[in-house]
N, C-alpha and C positions, 0 to 999 in steps of 0.2 A: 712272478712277472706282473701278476695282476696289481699287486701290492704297489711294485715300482712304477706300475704306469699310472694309479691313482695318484702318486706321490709328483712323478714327473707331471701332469696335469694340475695338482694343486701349485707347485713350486713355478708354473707356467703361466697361472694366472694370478697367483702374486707377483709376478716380474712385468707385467702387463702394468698392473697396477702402479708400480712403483714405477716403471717408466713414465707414464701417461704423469704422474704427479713430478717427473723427475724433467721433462720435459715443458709442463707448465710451467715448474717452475725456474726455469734458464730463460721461458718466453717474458715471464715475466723481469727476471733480473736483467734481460737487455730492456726492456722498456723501462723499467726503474733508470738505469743509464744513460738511459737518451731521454730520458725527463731530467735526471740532474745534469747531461751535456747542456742540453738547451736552456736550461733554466740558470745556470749556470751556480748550480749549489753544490756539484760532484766534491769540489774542497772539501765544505761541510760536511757532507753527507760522506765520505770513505773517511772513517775515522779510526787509527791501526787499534786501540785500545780495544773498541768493538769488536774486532776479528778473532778477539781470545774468549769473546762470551760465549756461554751455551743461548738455547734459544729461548728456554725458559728465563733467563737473565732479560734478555733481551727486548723479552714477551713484558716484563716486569717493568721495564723501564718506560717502555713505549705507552704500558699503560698509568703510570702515575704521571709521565707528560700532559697525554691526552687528558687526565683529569685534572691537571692545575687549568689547560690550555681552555678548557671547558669554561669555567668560570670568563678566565680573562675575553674570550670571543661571543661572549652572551649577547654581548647591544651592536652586532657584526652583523649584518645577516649574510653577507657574502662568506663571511669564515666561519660564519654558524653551519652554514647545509655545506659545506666543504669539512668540517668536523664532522658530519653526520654522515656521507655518505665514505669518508673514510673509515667508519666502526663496520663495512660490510671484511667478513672475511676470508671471500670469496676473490676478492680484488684489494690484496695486501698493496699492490702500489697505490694505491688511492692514499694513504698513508702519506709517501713522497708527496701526494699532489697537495695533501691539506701542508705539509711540513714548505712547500715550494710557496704558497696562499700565502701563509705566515709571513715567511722572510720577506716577499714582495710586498705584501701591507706594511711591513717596519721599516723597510730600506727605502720606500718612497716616504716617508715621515722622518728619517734623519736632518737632524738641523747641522748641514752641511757646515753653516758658517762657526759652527764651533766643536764639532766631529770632522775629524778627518781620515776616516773609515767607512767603507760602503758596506760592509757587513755589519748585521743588525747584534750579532751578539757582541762583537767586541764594541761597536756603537753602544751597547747599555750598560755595558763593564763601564764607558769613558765617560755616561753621563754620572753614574752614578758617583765616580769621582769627581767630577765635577761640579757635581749637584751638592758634593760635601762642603766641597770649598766657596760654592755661593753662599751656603748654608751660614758657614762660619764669620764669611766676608760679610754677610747681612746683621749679624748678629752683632760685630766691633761695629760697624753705625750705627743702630739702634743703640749701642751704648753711647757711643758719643754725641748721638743727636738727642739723645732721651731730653726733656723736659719736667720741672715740677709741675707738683699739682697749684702749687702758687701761681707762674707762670698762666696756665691753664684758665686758673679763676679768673684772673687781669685780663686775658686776651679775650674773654664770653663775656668780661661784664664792660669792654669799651665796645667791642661789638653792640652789646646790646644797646649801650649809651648811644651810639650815633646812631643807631634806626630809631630810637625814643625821639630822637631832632630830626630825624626827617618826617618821622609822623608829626610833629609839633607843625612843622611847615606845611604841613597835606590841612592841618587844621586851619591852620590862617586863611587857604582860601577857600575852607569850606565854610566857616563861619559868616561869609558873605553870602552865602547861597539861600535861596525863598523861594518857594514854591509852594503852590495851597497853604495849606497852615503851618508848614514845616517852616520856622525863622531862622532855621540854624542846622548844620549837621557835623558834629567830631567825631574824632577815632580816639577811646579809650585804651591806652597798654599799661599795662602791670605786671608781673614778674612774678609767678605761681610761687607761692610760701614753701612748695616740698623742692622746688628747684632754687630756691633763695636761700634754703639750709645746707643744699650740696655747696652752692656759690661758699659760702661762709666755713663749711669744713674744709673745703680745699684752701682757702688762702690763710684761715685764721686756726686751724685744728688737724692741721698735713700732721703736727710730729706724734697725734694721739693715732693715726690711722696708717702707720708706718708699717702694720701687719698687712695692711692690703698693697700699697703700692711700692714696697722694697720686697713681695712676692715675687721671684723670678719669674714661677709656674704662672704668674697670672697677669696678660697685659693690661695697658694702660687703659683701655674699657672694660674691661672686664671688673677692677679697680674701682673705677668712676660708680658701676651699676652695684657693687656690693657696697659702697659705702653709702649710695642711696638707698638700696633697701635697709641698712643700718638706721640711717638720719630720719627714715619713713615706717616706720615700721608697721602703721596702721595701712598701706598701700597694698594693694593685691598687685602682683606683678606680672598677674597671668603666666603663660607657658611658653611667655618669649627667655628666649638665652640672655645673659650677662654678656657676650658680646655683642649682642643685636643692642641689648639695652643702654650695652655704653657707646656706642657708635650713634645714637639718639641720644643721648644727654651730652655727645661732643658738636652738637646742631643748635644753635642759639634760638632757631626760630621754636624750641621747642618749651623754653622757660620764658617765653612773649605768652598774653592772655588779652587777646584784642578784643576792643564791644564799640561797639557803634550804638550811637545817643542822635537826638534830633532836640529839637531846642521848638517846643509847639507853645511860645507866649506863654500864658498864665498858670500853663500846667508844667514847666521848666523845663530842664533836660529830663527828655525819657530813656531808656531801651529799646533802642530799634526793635523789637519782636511785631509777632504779627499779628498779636491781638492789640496795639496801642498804633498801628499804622494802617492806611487805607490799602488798596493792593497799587494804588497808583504813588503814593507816596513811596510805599515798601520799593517800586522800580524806579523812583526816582531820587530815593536816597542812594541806592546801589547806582546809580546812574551818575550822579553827585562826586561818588568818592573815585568811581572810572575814570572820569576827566580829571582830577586830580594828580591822580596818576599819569595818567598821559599826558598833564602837563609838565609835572616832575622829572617826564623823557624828555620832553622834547626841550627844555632846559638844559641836562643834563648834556642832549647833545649840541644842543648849541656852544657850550661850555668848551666840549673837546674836540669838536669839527670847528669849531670860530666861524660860523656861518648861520645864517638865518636860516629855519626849518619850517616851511608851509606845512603848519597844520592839517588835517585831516578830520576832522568831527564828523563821521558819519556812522550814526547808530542803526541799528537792524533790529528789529522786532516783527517776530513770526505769534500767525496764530493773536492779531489782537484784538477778536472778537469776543474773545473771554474776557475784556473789560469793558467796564463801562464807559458811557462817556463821560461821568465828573474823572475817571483813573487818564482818560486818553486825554480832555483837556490838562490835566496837571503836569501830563508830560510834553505836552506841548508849550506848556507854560515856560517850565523848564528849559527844555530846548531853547525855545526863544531868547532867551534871558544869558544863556550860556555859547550862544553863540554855534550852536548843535544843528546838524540838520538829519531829522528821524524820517527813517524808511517802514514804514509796517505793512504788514501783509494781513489780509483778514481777508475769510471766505464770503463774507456778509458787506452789505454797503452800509461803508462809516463814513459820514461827511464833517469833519471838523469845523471848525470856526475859520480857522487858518489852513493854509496848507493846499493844495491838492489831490481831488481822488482819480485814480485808473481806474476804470471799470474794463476788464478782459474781459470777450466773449466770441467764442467760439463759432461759426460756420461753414458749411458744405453745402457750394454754390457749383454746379459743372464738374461735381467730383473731384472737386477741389475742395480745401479746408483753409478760411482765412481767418484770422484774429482782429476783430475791430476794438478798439481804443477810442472809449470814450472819456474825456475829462471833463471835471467838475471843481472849479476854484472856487473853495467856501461856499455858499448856499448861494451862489450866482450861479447863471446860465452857462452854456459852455461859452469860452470866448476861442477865439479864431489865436489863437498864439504861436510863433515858431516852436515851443516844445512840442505841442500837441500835434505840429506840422511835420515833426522829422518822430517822434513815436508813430503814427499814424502811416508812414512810408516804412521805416523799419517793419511794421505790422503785416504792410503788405507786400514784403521779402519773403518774409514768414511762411 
């Protein structure tokens, strides 16, 4: 008796046990279903195939998903901690929640317009066919559009031919320009000799180099940067890629080598650098070739608007107490002469020859704060003028 009632007691508190887990787990498997009711993944998720696994199968499966899925949800952070609190195994439906996460992140990212499936796996079965067939469709144009390297060399070197003529013209009207001692100021281009030797293999030397560019494995940059470093050999090519490099040598502006010269009388044309110019010549050579340019627009669009374009010449210069006054007259020079009207700003009182000074200053009169504006035209007194009439009212908005 004793025997059996230890036994009935033991076999009483294993049945305890095994209901209390037998029960969990039914509480669980209706909330598992009323997550994929709601969610609406029950399709997916009752799958007949599954119903013949053992749980160790199943255990197996669940976890090499979760370890591909791991990677793919890294840069997620919504399906990172939905992956992380699904590894509790205390709360097996969390699982469904992370696998419910999933499908709702991929089914709002289907490109409708060319899937016609709202479920995400057969959505990536259709791209991936699909993604075949771009593949292939990409691949018959690139043959047909393909180009030589001949080709290639002709289209970089009339490229480059017509910016050599429009520089030529930026010349014509800089060679009128004078300023201090500067009589003159050009734009030097030249055509770097290691990119003049590519120009010359691709048009004149394609059938010696027929190893690189009849390479299927290797595009048409990649092509262009190996038979540079071929032509170059003494070049260091740093630790950029062959296709970075040939995506740079298919850019014309990168086999241009521009110098700027000034023309100073007795001493001929120099080098613009900064040990043969003053600091006011150095911003008024730069100043020189800017108008030129914006001449060259506003040409440009008169051309194709057929309309006259008011000008605009107004330069800005901060901070111009860091020159002196022979650099600030030479700019003024300039200006003048070019038909320019310069704004400078300087914390110090600069009174030019020409020109006008503001003088700002600050007050706190009545607890109030006003800005008086004082001017000064050239080394004259102030004169009573309408500009210094409506500054002086703005002032006192202020």
């Amino acid at each position: 008796m004793k025997s059996l009632v230890k036994s009935l007691k033991k076999a009483g508190k294993e049945y305890a046990e095994v209901r209390k887990f037998v029960v969990n787990a039914k509480a669980g498997w209706v909330e598992v279903l009323k997550i994929a009711r709601d969610s609406e993944v029950e399709k997916q998720l009752n799958r007949r195939e599954m119903a013949y696994m053992s749980a160790e199968e199943l255990r197996s499966l669940s976890d090499k998903s979760l370890g591909a899925l791991r990677l793919a949800v890294a840069d997620n952070e919504t399906l990172r901690d939905a992956l992380r609190a699904s590894e509790d195994t205390a709360h097996p439906e969390r699982k469904v929640l992370f696998y419910v996460a999933v499908y709702t992140h991929l089914r709002e990212r289907i490109r409708h317009d060319i899937i016609r499936t709202d479920d995400p796996v057969e959505a990536i079965e259709e791209m991936e066919v699909e993604l075949a067939r771009l593949t292939e469709e990409l691949a018959q144009r690139e043959k047909r559009l393909a180009i030589s390297s001949e080709s290639v060399a002709n289209i970089i070197r009339k490229t480059i031919q017509r910016e050599q003529n429009r520089i030529r013209m930026l010349n014509q009207g800089l060679q009128n320009i004078s300023f201090g001692q500067v009589k003159g100021v050009r734009l030097n281009v030249t055509i770097r000799e290691s990119h003049a030797k590519l120009l010359s293999g691709l048009a004149e030397q394609a059938d010696q180099h027929q190893d690189l560019f009849g390479n299927n494995r290797l595009t048409f940059s990649e092509a262009m940067a190996k038979l540079f470093q071929r032509l170059n050999m003494h070049i260091d090519m740093g630790q950029r890629s062959p296709q970075t490099m040939g995506e740079e040598l298919l850019d014309y502006r990168n086999y241009l080598e521009l110098g700027i010269e000034v023309n100073r009388g007795t001493d001929g044309w120099l080098r613009a650098e900064s040990g043969a110019l003053s600091t006011g010549e150095a911003i008024g050579t730069g100043q020189a070739i800017l108008l030129m340019v914006v001449q060259s627009w506003e040409e440009e669009s008169r051309r194709l608007r057929g309309k006259d374009v008011v000008p605009c010449r107004l330069l800005f210069l901060d901070e111009a107490a860091r020159l002196d006054a022979k650099s600030i007259s030479t700019l003024f020079e300039l200006c003048h002469r070019l038909d320019m009207q310069l704004l400078i700003a300087a914390p110090e009182n600069i009174s030019p020859e020409q020109g006008t000074t503001y003088k700002l200053v600050r007050k706190i009169f009545n607890d109030r704060e006003h800005v008086h504006v004082v001017g000064l035209r050239g080394f004259g007194e102030l004169k009573d003028t309408p500009e210094i009439a409506e500054a002086l009212e703005a002032a006192s908005e202020i």
